[in-house]
Structures are given as structure tokens and as C-alpha cells.
C-alpha positions as a Markdown table, in Angstrom:
| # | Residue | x | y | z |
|---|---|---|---|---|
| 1 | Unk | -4.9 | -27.3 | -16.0 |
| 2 | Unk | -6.7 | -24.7 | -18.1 |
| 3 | Unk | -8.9 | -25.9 | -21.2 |
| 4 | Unk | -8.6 | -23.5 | -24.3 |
| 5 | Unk | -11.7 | -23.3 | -26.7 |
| 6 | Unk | -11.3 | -22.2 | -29.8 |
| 7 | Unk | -11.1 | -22.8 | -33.9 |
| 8 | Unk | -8.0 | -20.9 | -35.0 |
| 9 | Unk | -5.0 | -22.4 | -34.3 |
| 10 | Unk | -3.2 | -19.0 | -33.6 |
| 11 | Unk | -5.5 | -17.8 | -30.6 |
| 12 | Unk | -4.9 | -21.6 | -28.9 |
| 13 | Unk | -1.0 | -21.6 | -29.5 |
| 14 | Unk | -0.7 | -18.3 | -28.0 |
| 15 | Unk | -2.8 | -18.9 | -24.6 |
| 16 | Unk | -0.9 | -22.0 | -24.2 |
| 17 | Unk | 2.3 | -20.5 | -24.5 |
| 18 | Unk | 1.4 | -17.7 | -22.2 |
| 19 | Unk | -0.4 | -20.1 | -20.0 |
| 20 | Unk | 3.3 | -21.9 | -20.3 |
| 21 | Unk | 5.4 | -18.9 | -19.5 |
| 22 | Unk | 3.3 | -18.6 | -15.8 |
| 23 | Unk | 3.7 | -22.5 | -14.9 |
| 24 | Unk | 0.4 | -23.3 | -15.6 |
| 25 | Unk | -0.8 | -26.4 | -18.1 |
| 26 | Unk | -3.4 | -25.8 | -20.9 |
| 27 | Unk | -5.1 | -27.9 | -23.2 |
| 28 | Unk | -6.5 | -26.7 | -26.4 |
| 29 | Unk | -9.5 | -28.0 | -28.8 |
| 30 | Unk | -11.4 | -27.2 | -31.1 |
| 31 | Unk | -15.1 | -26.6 | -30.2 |
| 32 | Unk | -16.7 | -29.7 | -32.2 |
| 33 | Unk | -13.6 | -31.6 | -30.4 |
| 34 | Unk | -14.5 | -30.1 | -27.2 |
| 35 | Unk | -18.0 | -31.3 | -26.8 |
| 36 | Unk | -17.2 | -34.9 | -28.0 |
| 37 | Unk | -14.4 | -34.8 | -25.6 |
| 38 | Unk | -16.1 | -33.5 | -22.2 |
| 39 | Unk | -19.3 | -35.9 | -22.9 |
| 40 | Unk | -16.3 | -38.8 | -23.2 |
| 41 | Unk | -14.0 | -37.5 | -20.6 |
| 42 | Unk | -13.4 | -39.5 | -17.6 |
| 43 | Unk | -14.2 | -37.6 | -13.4 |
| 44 | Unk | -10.7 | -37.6 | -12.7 |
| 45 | Unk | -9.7 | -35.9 | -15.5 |
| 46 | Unk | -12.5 | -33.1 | -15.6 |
| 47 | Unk | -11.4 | -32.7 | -12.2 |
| 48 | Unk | -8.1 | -31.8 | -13.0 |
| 49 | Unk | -9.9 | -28.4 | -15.1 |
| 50 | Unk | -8.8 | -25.1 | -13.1 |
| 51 | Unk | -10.7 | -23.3 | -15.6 |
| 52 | Unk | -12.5 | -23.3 | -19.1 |
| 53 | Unk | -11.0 | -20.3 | -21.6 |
| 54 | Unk | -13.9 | -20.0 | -24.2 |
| 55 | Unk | -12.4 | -18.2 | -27.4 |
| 56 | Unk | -15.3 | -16.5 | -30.0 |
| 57 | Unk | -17.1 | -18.7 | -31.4 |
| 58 | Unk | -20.9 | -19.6 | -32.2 |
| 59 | Unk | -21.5 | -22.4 | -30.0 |
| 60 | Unk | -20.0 | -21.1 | -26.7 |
| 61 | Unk | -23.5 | -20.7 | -25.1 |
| 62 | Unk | -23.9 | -24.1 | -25.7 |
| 63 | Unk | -20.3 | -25.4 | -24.4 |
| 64 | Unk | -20.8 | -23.6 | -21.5 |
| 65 | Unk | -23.9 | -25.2 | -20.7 |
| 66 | Unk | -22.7 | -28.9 | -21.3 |
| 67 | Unk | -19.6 | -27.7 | -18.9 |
| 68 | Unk | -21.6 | -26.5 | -15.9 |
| 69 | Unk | -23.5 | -30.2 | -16.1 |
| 70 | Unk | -20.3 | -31.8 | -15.3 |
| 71 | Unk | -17.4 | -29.0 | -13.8 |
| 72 | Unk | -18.0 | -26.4 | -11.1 |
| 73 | Unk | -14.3 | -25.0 | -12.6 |
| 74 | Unk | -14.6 | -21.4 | -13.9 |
| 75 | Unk | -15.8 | -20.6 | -17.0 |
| 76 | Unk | -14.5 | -17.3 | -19.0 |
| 77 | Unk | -15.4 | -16.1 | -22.7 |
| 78 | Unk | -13.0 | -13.9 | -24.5 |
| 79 | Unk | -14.7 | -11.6 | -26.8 |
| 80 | Unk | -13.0 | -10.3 | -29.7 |
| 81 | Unk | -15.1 | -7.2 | -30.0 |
| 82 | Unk | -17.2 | -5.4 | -27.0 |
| 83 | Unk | -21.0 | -6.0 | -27.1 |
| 84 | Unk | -23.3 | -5.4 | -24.9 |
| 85 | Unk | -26.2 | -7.8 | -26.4 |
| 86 | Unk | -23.2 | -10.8 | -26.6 |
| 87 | Unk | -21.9 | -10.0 | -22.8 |
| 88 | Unk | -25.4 | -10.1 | -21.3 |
| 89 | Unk | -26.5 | -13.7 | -23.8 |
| 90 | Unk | -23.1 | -15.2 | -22.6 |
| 91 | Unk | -23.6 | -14.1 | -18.8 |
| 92 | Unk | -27.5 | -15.9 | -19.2 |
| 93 | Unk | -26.0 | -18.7 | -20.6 |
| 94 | Unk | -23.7 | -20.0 | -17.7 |
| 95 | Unk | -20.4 | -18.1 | -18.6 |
| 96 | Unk | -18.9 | -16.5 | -15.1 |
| 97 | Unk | -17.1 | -14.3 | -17.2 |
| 98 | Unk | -16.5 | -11.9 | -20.2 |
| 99 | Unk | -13.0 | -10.6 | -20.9 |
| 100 | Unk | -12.4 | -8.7 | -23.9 |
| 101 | Unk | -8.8 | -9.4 | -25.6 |
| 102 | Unk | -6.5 | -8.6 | -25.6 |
| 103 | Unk | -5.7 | -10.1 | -21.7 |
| 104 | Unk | -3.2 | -11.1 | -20.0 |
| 105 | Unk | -3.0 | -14.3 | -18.6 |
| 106 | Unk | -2.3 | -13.4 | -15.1 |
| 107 | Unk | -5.6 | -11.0 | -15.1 |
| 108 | Unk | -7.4 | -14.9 | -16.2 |
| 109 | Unk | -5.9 | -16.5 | -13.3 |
| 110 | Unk | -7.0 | -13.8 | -11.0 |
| 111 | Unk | -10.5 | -13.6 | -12.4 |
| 112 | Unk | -10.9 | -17.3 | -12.0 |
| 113 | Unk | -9.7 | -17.5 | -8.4 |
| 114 | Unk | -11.9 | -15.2 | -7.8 |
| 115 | Unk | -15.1 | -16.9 | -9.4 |
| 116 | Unk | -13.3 | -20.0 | -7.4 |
| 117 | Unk | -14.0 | -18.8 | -4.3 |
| 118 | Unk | -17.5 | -16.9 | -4.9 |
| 119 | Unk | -18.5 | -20.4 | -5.7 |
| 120 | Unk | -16.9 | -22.2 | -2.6 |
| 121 | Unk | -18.1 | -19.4 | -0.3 |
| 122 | Unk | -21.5 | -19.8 | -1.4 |
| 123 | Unk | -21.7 | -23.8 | -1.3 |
| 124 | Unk | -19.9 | -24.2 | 2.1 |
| 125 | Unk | -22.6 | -22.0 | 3.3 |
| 126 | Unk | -25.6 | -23.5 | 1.3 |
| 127 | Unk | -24.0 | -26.6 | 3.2 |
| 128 | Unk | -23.7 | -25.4 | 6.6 |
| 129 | Unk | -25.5 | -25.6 | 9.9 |
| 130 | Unk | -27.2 | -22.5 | 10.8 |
| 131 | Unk | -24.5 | -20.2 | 12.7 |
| 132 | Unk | -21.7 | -22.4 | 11.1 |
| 133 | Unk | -20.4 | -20.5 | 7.7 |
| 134 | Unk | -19.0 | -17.1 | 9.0 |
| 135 | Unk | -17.0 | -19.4 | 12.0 |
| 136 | Unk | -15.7 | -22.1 | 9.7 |
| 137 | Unk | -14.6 | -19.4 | 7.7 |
| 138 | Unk | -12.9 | -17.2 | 10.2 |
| 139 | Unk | -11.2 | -20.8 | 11.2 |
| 140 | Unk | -10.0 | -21.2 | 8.4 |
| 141 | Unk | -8.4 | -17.7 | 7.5 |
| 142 | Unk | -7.1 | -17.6 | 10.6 |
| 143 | Unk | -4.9 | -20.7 | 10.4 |
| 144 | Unk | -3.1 | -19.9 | 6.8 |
| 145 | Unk | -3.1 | -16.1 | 7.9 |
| 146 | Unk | 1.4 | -16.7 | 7.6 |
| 147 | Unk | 0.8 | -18.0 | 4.7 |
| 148 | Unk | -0.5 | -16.0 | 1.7 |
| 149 | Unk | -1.2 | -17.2 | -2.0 |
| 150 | Unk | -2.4 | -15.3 | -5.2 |
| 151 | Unk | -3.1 | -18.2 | -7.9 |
| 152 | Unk | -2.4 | -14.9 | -10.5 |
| 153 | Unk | 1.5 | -15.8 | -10.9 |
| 154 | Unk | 3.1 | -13.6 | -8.0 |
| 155 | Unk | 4.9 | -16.2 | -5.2 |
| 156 | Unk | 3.3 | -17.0 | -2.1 |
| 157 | Unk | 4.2 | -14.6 | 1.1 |
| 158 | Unk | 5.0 | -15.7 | 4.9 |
| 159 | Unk | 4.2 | -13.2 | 7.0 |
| 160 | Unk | 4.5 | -10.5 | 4.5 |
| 161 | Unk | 7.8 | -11.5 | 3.0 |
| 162 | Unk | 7.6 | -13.2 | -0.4 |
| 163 | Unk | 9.1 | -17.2 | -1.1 |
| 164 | Unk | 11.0 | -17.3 | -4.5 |
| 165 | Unk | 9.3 | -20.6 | -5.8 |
| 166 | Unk | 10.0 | -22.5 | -9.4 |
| 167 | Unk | 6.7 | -21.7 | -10.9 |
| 168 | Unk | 5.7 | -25.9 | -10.7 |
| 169 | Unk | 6.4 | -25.6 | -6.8 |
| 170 | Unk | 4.0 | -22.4 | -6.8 |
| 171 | Unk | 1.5 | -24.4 | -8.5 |
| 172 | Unk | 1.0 | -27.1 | -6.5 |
| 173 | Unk | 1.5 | -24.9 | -3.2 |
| 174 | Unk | -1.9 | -22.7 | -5.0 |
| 175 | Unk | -3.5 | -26.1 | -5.5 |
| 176 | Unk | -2.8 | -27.6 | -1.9 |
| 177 | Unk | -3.8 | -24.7 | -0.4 |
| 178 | Unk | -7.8 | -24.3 | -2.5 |
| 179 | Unk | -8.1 | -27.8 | -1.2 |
| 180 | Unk | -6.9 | -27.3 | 2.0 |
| 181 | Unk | -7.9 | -30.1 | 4.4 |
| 182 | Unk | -8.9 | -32.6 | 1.4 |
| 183 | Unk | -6.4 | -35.6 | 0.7 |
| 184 | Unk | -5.0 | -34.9 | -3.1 |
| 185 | Unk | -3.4 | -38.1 | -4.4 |
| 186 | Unk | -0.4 | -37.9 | -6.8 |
| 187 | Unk | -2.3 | -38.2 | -10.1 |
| 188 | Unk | -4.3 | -35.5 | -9.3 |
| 189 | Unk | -1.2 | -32.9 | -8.7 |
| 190 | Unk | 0.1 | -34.0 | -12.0 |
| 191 | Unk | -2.9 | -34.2 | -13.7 |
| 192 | Unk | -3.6 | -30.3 | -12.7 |
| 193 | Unk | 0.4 | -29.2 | -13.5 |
| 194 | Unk | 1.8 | -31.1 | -16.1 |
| 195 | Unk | -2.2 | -31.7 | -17.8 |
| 196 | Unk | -3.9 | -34.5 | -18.2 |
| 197 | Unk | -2.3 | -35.7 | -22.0 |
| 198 | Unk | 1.5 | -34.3 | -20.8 |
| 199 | Unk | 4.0 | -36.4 | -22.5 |
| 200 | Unk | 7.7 | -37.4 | -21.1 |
| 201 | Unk | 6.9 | -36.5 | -17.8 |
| 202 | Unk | 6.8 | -39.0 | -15.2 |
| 203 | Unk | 4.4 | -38.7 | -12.6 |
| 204 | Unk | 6.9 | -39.3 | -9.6 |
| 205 | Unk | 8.4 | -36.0 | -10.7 |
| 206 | Unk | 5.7 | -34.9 | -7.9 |
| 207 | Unk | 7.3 | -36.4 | -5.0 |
| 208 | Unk | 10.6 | -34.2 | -5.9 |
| 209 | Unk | 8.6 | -30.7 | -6.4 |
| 210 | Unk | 6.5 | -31.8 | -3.2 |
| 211 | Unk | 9.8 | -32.1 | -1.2 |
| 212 | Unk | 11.2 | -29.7 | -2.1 |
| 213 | Unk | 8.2 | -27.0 | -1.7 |
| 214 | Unk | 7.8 | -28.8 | 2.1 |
| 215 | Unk | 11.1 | -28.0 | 3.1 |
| 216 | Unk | 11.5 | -24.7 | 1.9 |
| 217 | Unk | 7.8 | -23.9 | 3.6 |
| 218 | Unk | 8.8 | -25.6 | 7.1 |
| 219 | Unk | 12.1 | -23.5 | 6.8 |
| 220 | Unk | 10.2 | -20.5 | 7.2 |
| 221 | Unk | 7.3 | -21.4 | 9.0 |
| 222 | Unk | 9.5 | -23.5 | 11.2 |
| 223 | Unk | 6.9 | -26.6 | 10.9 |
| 224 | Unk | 5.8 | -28.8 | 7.7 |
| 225 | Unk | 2.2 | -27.5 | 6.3 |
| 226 | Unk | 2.1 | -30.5 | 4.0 |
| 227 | Unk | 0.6 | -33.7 | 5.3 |
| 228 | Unk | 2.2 | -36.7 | 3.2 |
| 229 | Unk | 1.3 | -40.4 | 2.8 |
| 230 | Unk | 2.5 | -42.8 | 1.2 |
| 231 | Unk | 0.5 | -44.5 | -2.1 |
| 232 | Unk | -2.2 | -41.9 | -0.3 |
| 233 | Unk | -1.4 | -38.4 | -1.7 |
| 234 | Unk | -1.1 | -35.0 | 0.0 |
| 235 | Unk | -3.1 | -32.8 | 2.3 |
| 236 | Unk | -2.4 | -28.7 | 3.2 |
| 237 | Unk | -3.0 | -28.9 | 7.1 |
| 238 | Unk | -1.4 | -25.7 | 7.9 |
């Protein structure tokens, strides 16, 4: 889920429909709303932020400093205008990144996956033993190397060859996958697809787009990649 900013009404309605159009769930406030919201907001459902779309607006400095005290999620400013002086003041501030509109949508998924994994590159070395972070990280690539994701709207690839997904399937493959090896239970797969305040959808609508992505994947990798348990969630193995 992606968490517009912004006080006109046009700039929010548009994002969300082009955030829509790739399969991915957005939220929009406005920034007064915003603040009193994230200071209120529950773990779970800050947790279910992919990313934090700033529109222009005084306060962003400030927003993006209350967002880095409780989300690690990407944060990117749009600017309606180029400036140097606002660029470099939002960069200081916290912001990860400064896109001037108009943008695509699929350039703002890109950009955030790669903040994404700056960040998680840097930590899981930060956290590792000395001599550890280049081999856990060559482990890792080397066991979803058949397996290829872009989290910018194109399907996933197996050994070079792309899998035609429904763009909810993609979703949760993209989300699986950046948590590979962590246990994701079913809340938090709907929570990040549907959003957190979706309304008429159930969540056991995850146990049919989970099935279904499992079965297509183990058809062409000729075993299931997707650990399941019961009342316990999901975990990408592989």
C-alpha cells in the first residue's frame, strides 16, 4: 500500500487511480490528516506502507521527519516545479527522493524498490558478523536467480521467460519475495494489496490469489516456492 500526501483533491484522485491501474493500493490524506493519523496509527498498519508519495506542500519537511520516526518505507516528494534550493532542503530533511511531475507511476515503484533495497543492503550489513554480508547476499541471489521480480509493474520472469500474472497475484509474489524467508500472515498480504481501510473485500480472498500464484509458480519451477500454514501466514522459501 502506498500513502498519498497531498491537499488538492485532484493530484490524490489521480495517483490513486494510476496506482489502481498497476494493482497497487493507495491511500490518500490530507497533510493536517496525515500527521494526526501516523501519530494514531496502529504497527501493523504502518507496516503495511510500501511507500510515502509526498505531493507539494509546506509541511513535507516536517511529514517526512515524523515518518522516518516510525516507517523505514520509502519516502518520495513530487515537486511541481524544479528547484534546486527545495531539492537539496527536502533531501536534508529525510526525503529519499525528489521526482518532478509529471511521473509515471511505474518510474515511483521502481525508485522505491530501489531505495528498498539501498536500505536493506545497508542494515543487513550494519547487522552482520564481520565476513558475513557479501556471503549472505550471494546466498541469497543465488537461490531466486530462476526467479526474477521488478516491483515496477512488468510480471515476474523464470529463467528468462516472463509469467503472465493478474496484477493482485504479481503483488503479493513482489511482496513474498522482499520478505523472503520471513513468515507473513494473512492480514498483512491484505493489508499491503487491498490497503489497510479497503471495503467489500474479504480477507480470505488471499488464500485464492495465494493458490493460485503457488501453482502457477511450481508449474514452472517444477516445485512450490511458497511455504503455507495454516492460521500462520506465508513464507517465500524458494
Amino acid at each position: 500500500m502506498y500513502f498519498l500526501v497531498d491537499p488538492r483533491d485532484t493530484v490524490k484522485a489521480g495517483y490513486k487511480a494510476s496506482f489502481e491501474r498497476e494493482g497497487i493500493s493507495s491511500f490518500a490524506l490530507m497533510p493536517d490528516e496525515f500527521l494526526s493519523w501516523l501519530r494514531a496509527a496502529s504497527r501493523s498498519d504502518v507496516e503495511a506502507i510500501q511507500g510515502f508519495l509526498l505531493g507539494d506542500f509546506e509541511e513535507r519537511a516536517k511529514c517526512a521527519g515524523v515518518i522516518r520516526k516510525q516507517s523505514r518505507a520509502p519516502i518520495i516528494a513530487l515537486a511541481d516545479l524544479r528547484s534546486l534550493e527545495q531539492t537539496v532542503e527536502l533531501l536534508e530533511a529525510g526525503i529519499d527522493d525528489v521526482l518532478p511531475k509529471p511521473v509515471h507511476v511505474r518510474e515511483i515503484l521502481a525508485r522505491s524498490e530501489a531505495i528498498w533495497r539501498r536500505v536493506n543492503a545497508a542494515q543487513g550489513a550494519s547487522q552482520a558478523p564481520a565476513g558475513e554480508a557479501e556471503a549472505g547476499t550471494g546466498g541469497e541471489a543465488g537461490a531466486v536467480e530462476r526467479l526474477k521480480v521488478f516491483h515496477d509493474g512488468r510480471d515476474p520472469e523464470i529463467d528468462g521467460v516472463p509469467l503472465s500474472l493478474p496484477r493482485r497475484e504479481r503483488h503479493i509474489l513482489e511482496y513474498l519475495v522482499r520478505n523472503r524467508g520471513r513468515r507473513l500472515t494473512k492480514t498483512q498480504v491484505f493489508n499491503v494489496v487491498y490497503g489497510v481501510y479497503s471495503n467489500g473485500v474479504e480477507e480470505s480472498v488471499i488464500e485464492g490469489h495465494v493458490s493460485k500464484l503457488r501453482k502457477k509458480l511450481a508449474e514452472r519451477l517444477g516445485h512450490d516456492p511458497i511455504e503455507a500454514k495454516r492460521y500462520m501466514g506465508y513464507t517465500y522459501v524458494g
